[in-house]
ZADO-1210 file (C-alpha; in nm, 4 decimals, padded with zeros to 6 digits):
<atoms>
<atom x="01.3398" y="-02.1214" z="-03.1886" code="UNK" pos="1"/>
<atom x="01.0487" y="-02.2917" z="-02.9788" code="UNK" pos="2"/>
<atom x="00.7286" y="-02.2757" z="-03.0700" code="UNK" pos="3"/>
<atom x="00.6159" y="-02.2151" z="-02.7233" code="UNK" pos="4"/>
<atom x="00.7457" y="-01.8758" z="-02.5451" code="UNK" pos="5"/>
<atom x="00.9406" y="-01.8695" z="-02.2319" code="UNK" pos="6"/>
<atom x="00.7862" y="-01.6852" z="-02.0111" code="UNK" pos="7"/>
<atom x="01.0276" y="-01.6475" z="-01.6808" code="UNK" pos="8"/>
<atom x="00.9104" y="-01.5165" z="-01.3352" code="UNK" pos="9"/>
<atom x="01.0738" y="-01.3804" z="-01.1147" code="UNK" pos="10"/>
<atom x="00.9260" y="-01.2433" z="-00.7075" code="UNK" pos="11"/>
<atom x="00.9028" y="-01.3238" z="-00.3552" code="UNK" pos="12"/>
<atom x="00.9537" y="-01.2309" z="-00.0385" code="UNK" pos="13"/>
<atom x="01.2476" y="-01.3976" z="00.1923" code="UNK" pos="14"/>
<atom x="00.9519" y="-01.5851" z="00.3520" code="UNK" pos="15"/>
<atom x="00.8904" y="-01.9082" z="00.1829" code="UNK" pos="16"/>
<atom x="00.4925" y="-01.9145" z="00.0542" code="UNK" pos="17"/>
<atom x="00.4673" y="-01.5847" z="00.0966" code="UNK" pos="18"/>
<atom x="00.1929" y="-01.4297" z="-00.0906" code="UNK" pos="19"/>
<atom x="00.3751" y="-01.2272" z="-00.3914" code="UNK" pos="20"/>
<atom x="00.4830" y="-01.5635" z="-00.4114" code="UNK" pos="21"/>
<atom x="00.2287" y="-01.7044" z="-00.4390" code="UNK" pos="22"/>
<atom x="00.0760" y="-01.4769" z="-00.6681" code="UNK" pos="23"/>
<atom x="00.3656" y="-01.4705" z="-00.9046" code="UNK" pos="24"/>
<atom x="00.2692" y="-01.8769" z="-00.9345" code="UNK" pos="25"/>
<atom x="-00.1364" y="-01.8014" z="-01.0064" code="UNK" pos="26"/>
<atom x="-00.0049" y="-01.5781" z="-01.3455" code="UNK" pos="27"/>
<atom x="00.2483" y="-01.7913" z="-01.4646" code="UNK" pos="28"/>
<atom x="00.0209" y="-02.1277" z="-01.3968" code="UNK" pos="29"/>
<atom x="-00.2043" y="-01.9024" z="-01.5965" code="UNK" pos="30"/>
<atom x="00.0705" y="-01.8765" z="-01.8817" code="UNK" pos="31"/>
<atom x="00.1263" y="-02.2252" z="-01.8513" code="UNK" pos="32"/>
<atom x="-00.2305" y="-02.3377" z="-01.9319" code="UNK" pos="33"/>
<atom x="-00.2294" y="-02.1026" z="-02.2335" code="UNK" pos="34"/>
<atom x="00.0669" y="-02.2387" z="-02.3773" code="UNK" pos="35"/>
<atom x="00.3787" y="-02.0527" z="-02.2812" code="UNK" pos="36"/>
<atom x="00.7146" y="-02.2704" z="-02.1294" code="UNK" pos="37"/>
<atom x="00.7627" y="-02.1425" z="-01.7532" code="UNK" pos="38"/>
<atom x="01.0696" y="-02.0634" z="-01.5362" code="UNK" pos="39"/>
<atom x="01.0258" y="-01.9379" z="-01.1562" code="UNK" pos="40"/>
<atom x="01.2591" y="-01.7376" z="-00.9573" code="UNK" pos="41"/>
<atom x="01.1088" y="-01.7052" z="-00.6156" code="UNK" pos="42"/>
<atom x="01.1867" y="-01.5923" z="-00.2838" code="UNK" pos="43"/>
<atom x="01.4473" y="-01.8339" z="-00.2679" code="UNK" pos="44"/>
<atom x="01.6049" y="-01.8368" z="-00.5226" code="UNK" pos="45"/>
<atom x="01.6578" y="-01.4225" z="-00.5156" code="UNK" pos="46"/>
<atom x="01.7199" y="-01.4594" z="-00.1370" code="UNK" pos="47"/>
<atom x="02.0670" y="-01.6680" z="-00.2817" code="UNK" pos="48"/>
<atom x="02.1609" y="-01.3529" z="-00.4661" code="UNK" pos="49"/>
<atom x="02.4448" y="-01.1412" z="-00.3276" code="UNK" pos="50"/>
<atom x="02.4309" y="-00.8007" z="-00.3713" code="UNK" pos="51"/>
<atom x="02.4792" y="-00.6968" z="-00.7468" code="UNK" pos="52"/>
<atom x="02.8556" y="-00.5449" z="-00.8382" code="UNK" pos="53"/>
<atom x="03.0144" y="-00.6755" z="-00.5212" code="UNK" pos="54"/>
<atom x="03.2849" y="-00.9517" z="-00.5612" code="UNK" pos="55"/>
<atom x="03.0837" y="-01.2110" z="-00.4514" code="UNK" pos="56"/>
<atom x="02.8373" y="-01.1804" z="-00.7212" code="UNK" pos="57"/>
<atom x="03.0801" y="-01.1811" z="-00.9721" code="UNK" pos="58"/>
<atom x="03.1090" y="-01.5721" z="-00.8650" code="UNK" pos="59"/>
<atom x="02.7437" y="-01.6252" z="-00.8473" code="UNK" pos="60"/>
<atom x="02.6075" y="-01.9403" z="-01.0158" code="UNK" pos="61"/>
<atom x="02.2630" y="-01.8314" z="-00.9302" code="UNK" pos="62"/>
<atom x="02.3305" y="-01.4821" z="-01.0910" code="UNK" pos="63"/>
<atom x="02.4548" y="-01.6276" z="-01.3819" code="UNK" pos="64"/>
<atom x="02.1544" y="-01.8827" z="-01.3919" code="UNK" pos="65"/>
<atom x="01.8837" y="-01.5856" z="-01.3732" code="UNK" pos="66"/>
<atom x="02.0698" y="-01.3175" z="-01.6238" code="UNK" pos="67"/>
<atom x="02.0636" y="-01.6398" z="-01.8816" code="UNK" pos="68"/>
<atom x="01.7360" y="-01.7058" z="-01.8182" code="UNK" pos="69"/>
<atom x="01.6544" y="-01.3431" z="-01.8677" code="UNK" pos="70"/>
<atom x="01.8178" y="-01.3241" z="-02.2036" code="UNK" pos="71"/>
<atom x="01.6500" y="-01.6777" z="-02.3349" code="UNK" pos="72"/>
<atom x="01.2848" y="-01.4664" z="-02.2341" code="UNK" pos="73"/>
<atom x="01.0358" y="-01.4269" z="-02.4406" code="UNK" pos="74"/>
<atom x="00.8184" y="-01.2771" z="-02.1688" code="UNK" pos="75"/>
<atom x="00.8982" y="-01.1977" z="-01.7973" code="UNK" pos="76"/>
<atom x="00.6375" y="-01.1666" z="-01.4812" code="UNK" pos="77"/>
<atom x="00.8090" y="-00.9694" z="-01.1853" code="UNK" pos="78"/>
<atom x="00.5941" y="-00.9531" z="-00.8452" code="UNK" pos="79"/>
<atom x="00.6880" y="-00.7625" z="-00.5409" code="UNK" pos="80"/>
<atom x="00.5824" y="-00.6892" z="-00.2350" code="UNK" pos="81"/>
<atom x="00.5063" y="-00.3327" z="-00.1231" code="UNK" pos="82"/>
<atom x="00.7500" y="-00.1982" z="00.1367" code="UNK" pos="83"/>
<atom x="00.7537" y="00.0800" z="00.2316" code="UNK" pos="84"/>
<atom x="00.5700" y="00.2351" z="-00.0138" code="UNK" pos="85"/>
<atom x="00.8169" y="00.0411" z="-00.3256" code="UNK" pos="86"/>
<atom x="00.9553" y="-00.2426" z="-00.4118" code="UNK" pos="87"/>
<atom x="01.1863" y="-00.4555" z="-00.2315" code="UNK" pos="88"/>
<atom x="01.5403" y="-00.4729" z="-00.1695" code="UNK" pos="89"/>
<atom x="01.5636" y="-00.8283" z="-00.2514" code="UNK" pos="90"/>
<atom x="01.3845" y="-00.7671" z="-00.5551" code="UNK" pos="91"/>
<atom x="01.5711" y="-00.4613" z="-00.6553" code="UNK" pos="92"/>
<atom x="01.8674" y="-00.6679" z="-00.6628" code="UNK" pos="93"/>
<atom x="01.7595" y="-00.9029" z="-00.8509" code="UNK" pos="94"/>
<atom x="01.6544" y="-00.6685" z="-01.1326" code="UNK" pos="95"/>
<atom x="02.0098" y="-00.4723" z="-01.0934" code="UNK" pos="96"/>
<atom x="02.1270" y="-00.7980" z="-01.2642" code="UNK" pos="97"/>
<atom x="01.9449" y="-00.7885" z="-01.5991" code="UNK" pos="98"/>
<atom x="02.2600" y="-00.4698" z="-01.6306" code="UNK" pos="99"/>
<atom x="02.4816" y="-00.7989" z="-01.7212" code="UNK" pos="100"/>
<atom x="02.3018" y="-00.7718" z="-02.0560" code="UNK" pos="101"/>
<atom x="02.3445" y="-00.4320" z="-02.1355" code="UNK" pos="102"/>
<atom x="02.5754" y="-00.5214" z="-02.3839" code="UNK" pos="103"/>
<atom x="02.3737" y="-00.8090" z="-02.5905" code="UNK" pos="104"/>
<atom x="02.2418" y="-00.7317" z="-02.9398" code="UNK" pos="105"/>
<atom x="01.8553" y="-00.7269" z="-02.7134" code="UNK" pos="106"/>
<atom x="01.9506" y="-00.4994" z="-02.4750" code="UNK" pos="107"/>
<atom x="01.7777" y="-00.5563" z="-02.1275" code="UNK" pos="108"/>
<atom x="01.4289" y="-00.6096" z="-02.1693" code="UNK" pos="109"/>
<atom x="01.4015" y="-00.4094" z="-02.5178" code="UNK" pos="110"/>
<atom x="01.0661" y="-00.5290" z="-02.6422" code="UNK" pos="111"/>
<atom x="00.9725" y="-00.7996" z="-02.4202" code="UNK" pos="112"/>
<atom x="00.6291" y="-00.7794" z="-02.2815" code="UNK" pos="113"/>
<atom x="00.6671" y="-00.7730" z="-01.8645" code="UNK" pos="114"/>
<atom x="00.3700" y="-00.8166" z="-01.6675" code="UNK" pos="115"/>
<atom x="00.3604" y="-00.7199" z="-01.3148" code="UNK" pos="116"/>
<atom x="00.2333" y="-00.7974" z="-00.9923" code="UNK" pos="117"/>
<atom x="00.2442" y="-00.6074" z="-00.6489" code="UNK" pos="118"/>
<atom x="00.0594" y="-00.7290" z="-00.2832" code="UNK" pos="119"/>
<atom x="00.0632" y="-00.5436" z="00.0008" code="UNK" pos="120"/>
<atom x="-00.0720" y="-00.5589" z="00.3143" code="UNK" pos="121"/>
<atom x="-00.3542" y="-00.2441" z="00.2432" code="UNK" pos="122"/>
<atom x="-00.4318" y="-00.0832" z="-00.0854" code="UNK" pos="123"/>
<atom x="-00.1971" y="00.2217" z="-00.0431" code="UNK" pos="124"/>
<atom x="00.1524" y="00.0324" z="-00.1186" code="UNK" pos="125"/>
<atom x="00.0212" y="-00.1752" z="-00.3629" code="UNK" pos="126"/>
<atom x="-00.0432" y="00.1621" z="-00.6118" code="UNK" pos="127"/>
<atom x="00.3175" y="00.3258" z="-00.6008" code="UNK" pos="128"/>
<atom x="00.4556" y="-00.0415" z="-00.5966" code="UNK" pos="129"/>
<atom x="00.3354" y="-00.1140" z="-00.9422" code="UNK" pos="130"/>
<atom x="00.4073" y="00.2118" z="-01.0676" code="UNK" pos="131"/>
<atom x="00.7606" y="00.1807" z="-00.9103" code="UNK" pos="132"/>
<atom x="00.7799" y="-00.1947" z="-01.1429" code="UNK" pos="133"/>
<atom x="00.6437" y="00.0417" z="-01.4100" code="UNK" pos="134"/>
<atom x="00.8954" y="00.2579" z="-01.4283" code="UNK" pos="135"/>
<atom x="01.2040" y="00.0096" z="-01.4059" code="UNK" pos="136"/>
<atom x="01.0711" y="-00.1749" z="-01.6863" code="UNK" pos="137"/>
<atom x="01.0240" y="00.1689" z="-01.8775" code="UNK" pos="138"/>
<atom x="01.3648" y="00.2147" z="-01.7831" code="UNK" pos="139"/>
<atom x="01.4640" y="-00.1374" z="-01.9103" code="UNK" pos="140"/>
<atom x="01.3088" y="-00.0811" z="-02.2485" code="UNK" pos="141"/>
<atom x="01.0626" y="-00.3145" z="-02.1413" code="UNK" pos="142"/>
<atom x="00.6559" y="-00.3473" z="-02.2510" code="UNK" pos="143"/>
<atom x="00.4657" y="-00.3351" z="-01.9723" code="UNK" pos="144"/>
<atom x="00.1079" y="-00.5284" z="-02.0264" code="UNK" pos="145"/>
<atom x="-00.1430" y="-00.3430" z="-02.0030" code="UNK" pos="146"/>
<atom x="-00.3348" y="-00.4765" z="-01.6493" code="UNK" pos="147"/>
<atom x="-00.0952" y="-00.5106" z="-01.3669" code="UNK" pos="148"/>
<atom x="-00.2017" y="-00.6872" z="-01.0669" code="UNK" pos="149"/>
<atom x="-00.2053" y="-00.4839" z="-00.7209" code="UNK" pos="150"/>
<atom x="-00.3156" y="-00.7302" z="-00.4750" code="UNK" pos="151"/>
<atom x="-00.4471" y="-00.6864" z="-00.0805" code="UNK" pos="152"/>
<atom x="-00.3014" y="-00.9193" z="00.0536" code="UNK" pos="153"/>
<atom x="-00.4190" y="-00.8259" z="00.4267" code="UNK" pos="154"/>
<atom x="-00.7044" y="-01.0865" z="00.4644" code="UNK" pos="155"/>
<atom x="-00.5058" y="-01.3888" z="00.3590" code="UNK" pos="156"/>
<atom x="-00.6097" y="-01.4835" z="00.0577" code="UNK" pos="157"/>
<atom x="-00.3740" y="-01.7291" z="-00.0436" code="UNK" pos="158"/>
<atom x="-00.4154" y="-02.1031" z="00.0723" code="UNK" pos="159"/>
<atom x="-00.2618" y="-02.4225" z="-00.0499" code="UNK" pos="160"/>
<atom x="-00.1291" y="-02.2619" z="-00.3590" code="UNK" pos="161"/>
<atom x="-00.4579" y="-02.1230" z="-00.4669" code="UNK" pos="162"/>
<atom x="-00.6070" y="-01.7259" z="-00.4428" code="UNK" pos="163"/>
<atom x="-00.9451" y="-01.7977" z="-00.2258" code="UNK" pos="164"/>
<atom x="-01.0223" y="-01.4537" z="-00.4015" code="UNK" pos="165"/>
<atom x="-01.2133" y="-01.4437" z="-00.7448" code="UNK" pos="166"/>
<atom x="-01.0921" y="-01.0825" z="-00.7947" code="UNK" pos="167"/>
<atom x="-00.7803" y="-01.1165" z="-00.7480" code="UNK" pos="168"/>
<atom x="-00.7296" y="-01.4295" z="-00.9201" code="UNK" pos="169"/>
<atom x="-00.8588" y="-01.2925" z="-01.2574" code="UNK" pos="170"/>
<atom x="-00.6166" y="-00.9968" z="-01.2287" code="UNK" pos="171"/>
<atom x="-00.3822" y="-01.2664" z="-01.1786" code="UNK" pos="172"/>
<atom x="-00.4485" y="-01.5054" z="-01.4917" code="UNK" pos="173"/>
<atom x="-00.4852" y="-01.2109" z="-01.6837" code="UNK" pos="174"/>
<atom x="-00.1080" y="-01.0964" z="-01.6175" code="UNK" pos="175"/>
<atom x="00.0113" y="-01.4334" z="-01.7376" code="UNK" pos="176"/>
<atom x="-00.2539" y="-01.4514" z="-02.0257" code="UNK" pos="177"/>
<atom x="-00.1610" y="-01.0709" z="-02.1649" code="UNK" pos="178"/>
<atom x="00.2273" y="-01.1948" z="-02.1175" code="UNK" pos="179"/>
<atom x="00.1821" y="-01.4922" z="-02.3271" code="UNK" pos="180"/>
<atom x="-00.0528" y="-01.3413" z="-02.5999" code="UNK" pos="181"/>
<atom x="00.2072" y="-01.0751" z="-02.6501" code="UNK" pos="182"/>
<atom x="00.4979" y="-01.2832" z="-02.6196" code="UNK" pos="183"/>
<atom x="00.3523" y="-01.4863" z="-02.9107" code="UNK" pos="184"/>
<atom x="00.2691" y="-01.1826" z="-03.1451" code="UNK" pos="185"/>
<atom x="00.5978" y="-01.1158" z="-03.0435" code="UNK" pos="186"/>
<atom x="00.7719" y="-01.4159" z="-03.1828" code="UNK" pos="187"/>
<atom x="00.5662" y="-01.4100" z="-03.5219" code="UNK" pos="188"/>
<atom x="00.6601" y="-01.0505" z="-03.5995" code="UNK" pos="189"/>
<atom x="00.9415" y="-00.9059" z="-03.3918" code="UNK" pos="190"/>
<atom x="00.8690" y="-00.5932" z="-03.5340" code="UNK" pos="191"/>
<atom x="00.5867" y="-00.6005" z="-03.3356" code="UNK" pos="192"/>
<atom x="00.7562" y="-00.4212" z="-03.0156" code="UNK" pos="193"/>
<atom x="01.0113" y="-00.2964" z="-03.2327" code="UNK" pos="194"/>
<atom x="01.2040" y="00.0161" z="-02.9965" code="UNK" pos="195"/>
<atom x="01.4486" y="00.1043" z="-03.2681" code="UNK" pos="196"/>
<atom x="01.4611" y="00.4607" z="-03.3267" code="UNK" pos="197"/>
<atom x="01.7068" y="00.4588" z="-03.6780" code="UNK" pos="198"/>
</atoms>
């Protein structure tokens, strides 16, 4: 077992840069400096995904790549943009793929802290976004940390790689730093976020 914990990302838009993005890279850089190992799944690389179940998927490298690195997680930082009042498609499909470890000895996301990230253009998505991520890690028998980052993205905050603003870049660090902190009380005690009801 490392002694650093893997903390994987995962968010985007299918626009390269875009800001979930870009905000998804502000809390795991924040991981990063506090210690934790980092993998990123952005736009991209969930962009590469066919949809989940179809026959296509079933011969997905790139599937396989992110359900492995979802199992090898110690911590996990999902962003999404708000549309339409929720979470993306392309991220919705992405998560339908953590069901490939439904059948593990850690089932899903049972006990791993998740922190989470939604940006919207306005304030209104941004709310029943992250409660939307809320519930699907609920659902996932996942720990969600206790800030989550909702993020305006409207005035255009995000510029070579950096969030121009100081509000939203402390949510930001935060969601890594809580990830990481609890990811490493985590892997001293696993009792810690023990879920096991017998």
């Amino acid at each position: 077992m490392e002694d650093k914990p893997l903390i994987v990302g995962m968010g985007g838009t299918a626009t390269p840069g875009s800001s979930t993005e870009r905000a998804l890279e502000v809390a795991l850089r924040s991981a990063e400096q506090a210690g934790a190992r980092i993998r990123l799944f952005n736009g991209a690389a969930l962009v590469g995904l066919p949809h989940y179940l179809t026959d296509a998927a079933t011969q997905c490298a790139e599937g396989r790549e992110l359900v492995e690195a979802i199992r090898a997680a110690d911590g996990v930082i999902i962003a999404s943009p708000g549309y339409h009042g929720s979470i993306s498609g392309l991220v919705k499909n992405a998560i339908d793929y953590f069901e490939e470890t439904a059948a593990d000895t850690r089932v899903y996301l049972d006990g791993v802290p998740v922190g989470l990230i939604a940006t919207a253009y306005g304030w209104q998505a941004t709310g029943s976004t992250l409660a939307t991520l809320r519930s699907i890690v609920h659902a996932l028998r996942g720990w969600p940390t206790p800030l989550g980052a909702a993020i305006n993205s409207a005035g255009g905050i995000f510029k070579d790689g950096e969030c121009t603003d100081a509000n939203a870049s402390n949510q930001l660090a935060l969601v890594g730093r809580q990830v990481f902190e609890f990811a490493q009380l985590r892997l001293r005690d696993p009792s810690f976020t023990d879920t096991n009801v017998d």
